[in-house]
Structure formats: C-alpha cells, structure tokens
C-alpha positions, 0 to 999 in steps of 0.5 A, a space after each residue: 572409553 570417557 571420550 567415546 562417552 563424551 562424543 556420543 553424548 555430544 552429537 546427541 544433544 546437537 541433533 536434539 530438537 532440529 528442525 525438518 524440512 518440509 517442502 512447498 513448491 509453488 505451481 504457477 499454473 494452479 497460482 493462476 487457476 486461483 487468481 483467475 477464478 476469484 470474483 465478487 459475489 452477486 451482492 450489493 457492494 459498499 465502498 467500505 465493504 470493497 475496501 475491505 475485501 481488498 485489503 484481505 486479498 490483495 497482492 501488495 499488502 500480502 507482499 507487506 505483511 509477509 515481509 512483516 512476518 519476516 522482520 518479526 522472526 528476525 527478532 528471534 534470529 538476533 536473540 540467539 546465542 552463540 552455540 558452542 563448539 567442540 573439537 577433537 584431537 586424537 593423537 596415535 602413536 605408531 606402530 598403533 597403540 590404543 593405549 599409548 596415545 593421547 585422545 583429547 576435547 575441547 570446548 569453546 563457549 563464547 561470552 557476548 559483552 557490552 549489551 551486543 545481543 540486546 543492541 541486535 534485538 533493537 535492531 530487530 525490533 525497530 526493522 520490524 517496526 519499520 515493515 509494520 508502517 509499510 503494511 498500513 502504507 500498503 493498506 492505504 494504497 489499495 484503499 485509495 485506488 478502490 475509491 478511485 476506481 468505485 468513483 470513476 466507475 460511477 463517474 462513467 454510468 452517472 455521466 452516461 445517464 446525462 447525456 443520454 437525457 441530453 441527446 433525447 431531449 436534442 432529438 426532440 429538438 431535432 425533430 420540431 426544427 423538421 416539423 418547421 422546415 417541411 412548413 416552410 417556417 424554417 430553414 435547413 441552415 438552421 438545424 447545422 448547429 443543433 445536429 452539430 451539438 447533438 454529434 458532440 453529446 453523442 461521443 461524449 457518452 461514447 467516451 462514458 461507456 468506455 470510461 466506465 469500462 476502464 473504470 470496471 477493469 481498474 477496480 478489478 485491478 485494485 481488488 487483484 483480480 480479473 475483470 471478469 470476477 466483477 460480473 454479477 456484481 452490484 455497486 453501490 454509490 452511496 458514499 459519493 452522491 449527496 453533499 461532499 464529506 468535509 475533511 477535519 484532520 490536521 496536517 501536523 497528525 499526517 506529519 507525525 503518524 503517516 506510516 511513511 513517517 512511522 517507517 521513516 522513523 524505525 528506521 532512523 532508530 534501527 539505524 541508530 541501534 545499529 551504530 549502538 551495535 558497532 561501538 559495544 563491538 570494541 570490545 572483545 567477547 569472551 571465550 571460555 575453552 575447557 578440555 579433557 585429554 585422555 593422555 596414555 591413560 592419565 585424566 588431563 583437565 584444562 580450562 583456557 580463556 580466550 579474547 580479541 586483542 583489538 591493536 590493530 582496530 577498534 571497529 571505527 570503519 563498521 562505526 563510521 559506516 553506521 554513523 554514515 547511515 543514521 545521518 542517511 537515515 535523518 536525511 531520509 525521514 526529513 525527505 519523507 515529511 517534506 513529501 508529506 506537508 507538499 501532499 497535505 497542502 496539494 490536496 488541501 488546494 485542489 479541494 479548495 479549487 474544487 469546491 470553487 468550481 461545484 459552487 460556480 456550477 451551483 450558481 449556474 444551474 440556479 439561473 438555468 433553472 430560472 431561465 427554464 421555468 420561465 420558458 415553461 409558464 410561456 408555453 403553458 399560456 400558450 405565448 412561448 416558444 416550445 423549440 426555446 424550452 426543448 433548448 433550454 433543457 438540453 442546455 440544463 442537461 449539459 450543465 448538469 454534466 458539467 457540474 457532475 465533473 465539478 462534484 467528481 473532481 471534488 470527491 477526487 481531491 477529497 479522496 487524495 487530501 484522505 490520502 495524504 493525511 492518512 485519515 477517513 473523510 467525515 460526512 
C-alpha cells in the first residue's frame, strides 16, 4: 500500500506544471497577402522616419531580434537543474503471492560541483550578448541601404531636373543656328556637334529615369516591402541638400564599440566559459540514491552515493576542444577589427577624395558663371553674341550635373564612413 502511495504521489508531482502545446502553422499564402499589401502612407517621409520604419518591419532585423529571444531563453535552459529520477523494482514470487514478494524505489538525485550550472549560464549569457550585437549590426544594415536607396532616389529626379534645363536650353540653341541657317548666315555642318550634344543629355536623363526607378524598387527593398507600397508616397530630401554634414567620430570607438566587435567579443568570452565549463567537468557530480523496499512485509530503507571514477579520462579531449575554439575565437575578433580599421580608413579616403572633387567642381562653376555674366552684359548692350550666352548656359547646366555627382558621391562616402564607424553624420 506504501508504495502504491509512494507511486501515485510521484507521477503527480511529474505532471504538475507541464506545459501544453499550442500550435501556430505558418500559412505562405496569407505571410504574402501581408507582405504584399504593406505600403507607406501618403505623408511626407524623412530619412529619420524611413529608417525608423525600416528597422520596425523589416525582415533581417525580425530574424535578429528573434534569434536574440532564442540566446536569452537559452539562459534559462542552462539555469535548470537536473531532475530527479525514480525507479521501480518489484520482485514476484510464483506461484503469485502479493505478499511474499519484495516491491522496491528508488531515487537518484544529482548534485552539479565545481560551478558547472553557474559556468552553463555564462555560456548562456555571453552567446546572448553575442545575438544582441547582431540585432544592432542589423539595425545599421537596414539604415544604410535606407540612406543609400533615399540618396539614389534623389540622385535620380534631381539629375532628371538638370538635364531637363540643359536639353531646353540646347533646343534653343538649336533653334537660333536654324534661324542663321535659313538666313544664310550659317551653315548646316555647323548644327552636327550641337545636335550631337543635345542626343547625349538626352540619354543621359533617360538613364535618370530608370535610375530613379531602380532607386524606388531598392528602397522599397530596404523597407521590406514591394514597390508598389511606395505609390502615394512623398520624400523628402532634406538631409542631402545643402552643405555636407562633417563626420567627428573616431575610428578607435568604431574599434571598440562596433557591434561586429561587440559580438566578436561575447564570443571570445562565451568561448572562454565554455572551456571554464569542461575544466569544472573533471570532476564527478554527485549522485545521492535513496530507497524504499517493501520486502515480504518488512520496511527496508536505503541511502546510496554515487559518483564518475574518472580513471580512464579526465575531460582533456572536450578541454582541448574548447582551448581549440577560444584561441579560434581570439583569431576571429582579430579579424573583425582589422575589417574595421580597413573600412574606417576606406571611407575616410573616398570622403577626402570626394570633398577633393565638390571642390574642383566648385571652382569651375565659379569661372562659368563669370564667363556667363559676362556674356549677358554683351547681350544686353546689344555687342554679344546671344548663341555664345545659350551655350554658355547649357555648358553651366552640364556642370551643374557634374557637380551634383560630386556632392552625391560626397554624401555616399560620408553614408559608408557613417557605416563603418557605426556613428550618425553631424551637420
């Protein structure tokens, strides 16, 4: 009867507190319904507020902070202890005799030494650190190809609005050396280079057009969703007109606090937990194994201990796996700031090479602009040539192109300097 006692008591307390499953079937058909229909609303959208949405929706960083969920509830996973066991051992004598036989239990809980449990939960915890750098490295991803798509896109219908000025003002052009030609004052070899000119501005603007629809499909990219979810949409470009934001942080805070570093760091230290772990496992646990026999009516009562010999291993493989992987981990976060200090000195040459070029295009704009003033007092005192000013013009809309590359190939290498040291641009 004790033991019938004794048994159904056990199992109660095993089921006590389970957990039930509860299913959630993924539906690809309604997962693209969603992905389909999400779209910007018909408000006027900042960078900031672009980036802001991103990080909120899309995919990658979902896939990182839901692989941060997971390290975090690892943690709870090596916190628990081991449950005990328990075993039955009924003895029958034949022909049957309840009473005659033995009917015993036994229990074997297990005692953890040398720290084990608490080395487990560093492991845990630093693989968690680890997952939390990546959500941030994903976080600066997304924002990067936001700005990148946001700057091509107004790249693309800025350039468009240039050269559209450029090719009116070469119509113009055009159409004076038509007026001289039907005088009699010029000839027609003489309208081949301009019509020439004027073909090449016009595939240039074409090749705007469809750079500013592959500019629309590679941000709606970046917000993880479809293009046509930008329809409606207002941009505003703000943050790249005017003059350049300066870029004051230091590369040895990109060297330090980047979240490639960060992660690369948890790692070395989860790695270095882990051969914590394997050296505390040299030692045996403890198992302490009570019973019960009930034997031909006679109360038995037992209490063994139990252990590991550890004669034929002491753990030295599993230890010098783990040595193996913290000196992998050494030579991975060595990687990882070397990449660093090459991107941080990369972007810091293409803003400088950049800068180099706005100011070249500067200076050039500057003499245009003098050329053409001068042209126009000509013209108005009636002593210019006005094909010499309509030229003059196209020329200065050309170079006005030319120095919009300058400043967007500025702002792109101040976007990937911005990047690398994992710091925001300062106006």
């Amino acid at each position: 009867m004790n033991s019938r006692l004794l048994l159904a008591a056990s199992l109660a307390l095993s089921t006590a507190g389970c957990m039930h499953f509860i299913a959630k079937p993924l539906d690809a058909a309604k997962s693209a319904a969603q992905l389909s229909s999400r779209s910007l609303s018909g408000k006027m959208w900042t960078l900031k507020a672009l980036v802001h949405e991103a990080v909120r929706t899309h995919p990658d960083v979902a896939v990182a902070r839901a692989q941060y969920e997971t390290a975090k509830a690892a943690i709870g996973t090596a916190g628990e202890r081991a449950n005990p066991t328990i075993a039955l051992s009924p003895q029958i004598i034949t022909p049957l005799d309840w009473v005659a036989g033995t009917y015993g239990v036994e229990f074997d809980w297990t005692f953890e030494t040398a720290g084990k449990r608490s080395h487990r939960m560093d492991v845990a915890r630093e693989q968690a650190n680890a997952a939390a750098a990546h959500v941030i490295e994903a976080t600066w991803k997304v924002r990067a190809s936001v700005r990148k798509a946001l700057l091509n896109l107004y790249a693309s219908e800025r350039k468009a609005a240039l050269l559209a000025e450029a090719v009116a003002k070469q119509n113009e052009v055009l159409k004076l050396l038509d007026e001289r030609i039907n005088a009699g004052a010029a000839s027609r070899r003489e309208t081949a280079q301009p019509r020439l000119l004027q073909a090449q501005i016009r595939l240039q603007e074409s090749d705007a057009a469809k750079g500013a629809a592959i500019a629309r499909a590679s941000l709606a990219e970046a917000l993880g969703m479809g293009t046509a979810g930008l329809s409606g949409a207002k941009f505003s470009f703000a943050v790249f007109e005017g003059e350049p934001g300066k870029h004051t942080a230091h590369r040895r805070a990109a060297l330090t606090h980047r979240a490639d570093v960060l992660a690369g760091l948890a790692d070395y230290a989860a790695a270095e937990a882990a051969l914590r772990l394997e050296i505390a496992k040299q030692y045996p646990d403890i198992h302490l194994n009570p019973g019960y026999q009930l034997d031909g009516g006679a109360n038995k009562w037992a209490l063994g201990i139990g252990l590991t010999l550890p004669i034929l291993n002491q753990n030295k493989g599993l230890i010098g796996e783990a040595e193996a992987k913290r000196q992998e981990a050494a030579a991975k976060f060595n990687s990882v700031q070397a990449k660093v200090l090459a991107d941080c000195d990369r972007a810091a040459a293409g803003v400088t090479s950049a800068r180099a070029k706005v100011a070249t295009t500067d200076a050039m704009l500057d003499e245009q602009k003098k050329q053409l003033e001068s042209e126009q007092r000509l013209v108005t005192a009636g002593e210019g040539d006005r094909l010499a000013l309509l030229s003059a013009q196209v020329e200065q809309a050309t170079t006005l192109v030319s120095r919009l590359d300058a400043l967007l190939e500025l702002q792109a290498a101040l976007g990937d300097l911005e990047e690398a040291t994992q710091s925001p641009l300062e106006k």
